[in-house]
C-alpha positions in Angstrom: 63.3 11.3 323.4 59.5 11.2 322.8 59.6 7.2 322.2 61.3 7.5 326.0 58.5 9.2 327.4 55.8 7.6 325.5 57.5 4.3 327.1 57.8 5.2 330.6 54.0 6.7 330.8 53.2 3.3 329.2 55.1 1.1 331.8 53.7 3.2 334.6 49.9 2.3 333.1 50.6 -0.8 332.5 52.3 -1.2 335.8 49.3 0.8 338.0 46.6 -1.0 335.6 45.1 2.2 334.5 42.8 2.6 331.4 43.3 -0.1 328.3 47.0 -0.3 328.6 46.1 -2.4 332.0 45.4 -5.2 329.2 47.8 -5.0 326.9 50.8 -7.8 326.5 54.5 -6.4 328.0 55.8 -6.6 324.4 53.3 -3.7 323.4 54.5 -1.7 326.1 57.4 -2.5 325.9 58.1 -1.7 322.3 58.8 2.2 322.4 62.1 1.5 324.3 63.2 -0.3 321.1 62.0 2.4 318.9 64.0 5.0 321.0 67.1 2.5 320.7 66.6 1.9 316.7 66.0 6.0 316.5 69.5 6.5 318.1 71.7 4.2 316.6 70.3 5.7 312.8 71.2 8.6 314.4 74.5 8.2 315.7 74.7 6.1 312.5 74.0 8.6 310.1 75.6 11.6 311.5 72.3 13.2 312.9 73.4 14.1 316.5 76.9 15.5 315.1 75.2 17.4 312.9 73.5 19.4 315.5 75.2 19.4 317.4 78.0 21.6 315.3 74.9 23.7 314.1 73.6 24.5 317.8 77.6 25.7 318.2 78.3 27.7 315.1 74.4 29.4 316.3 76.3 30.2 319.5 79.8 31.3 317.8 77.7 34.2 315.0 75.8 35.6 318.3 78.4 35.7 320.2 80.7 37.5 317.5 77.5 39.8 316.7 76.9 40.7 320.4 81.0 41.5 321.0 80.7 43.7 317.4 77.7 45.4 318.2 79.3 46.2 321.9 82.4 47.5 320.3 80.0 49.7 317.1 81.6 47.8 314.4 78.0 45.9 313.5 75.9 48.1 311.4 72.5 46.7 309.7 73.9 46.6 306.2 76.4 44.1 307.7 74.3 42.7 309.3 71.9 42.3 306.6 74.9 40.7 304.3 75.5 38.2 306.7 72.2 36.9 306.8 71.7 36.8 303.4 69.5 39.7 302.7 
């Protein structure tokens, strides 16, 4: 994502000829679109953006099962400390 941005702002100096990017060849500017491309297709590649994503999820799954415990009294801090790994 940060290859994306760094492109667009570089496109939009390039394009508006502000500061030293006004003289720099397309390619240069041009280049962090192919760095976001290579960064996702190692990512998708190499499992990356599943693995996240599955992490983010299972976050969302333990606080959701601690908030519905805690509502109903059955979470205490020594299971909660057990579960954490305390």
């Amino acid at each position: 994502m940060w290859f994306l941005a760094l492109g667009l702002l570089a496109v939009a100096l390039k394009y508006f000829e502000i500061g030293p990017v006004a003289q720099w060849s397309w390619f240069m500017v041009l280049i962090p679109f192919g760095l976001a491309m290579a960064w996702w297709a190692w990512a998708d590649w190499s499992g990356y953006t599943k693995r996240k994503v599955v992490e983010k999820e299972e976050a969302r799954r333990q606080h959701r099962i601690d908030r519905q415990r805690s509502q109903l009294g059955l979470l205490t801090s020594k299971s909660s400390r057990k579960r954490r790994g305390r």
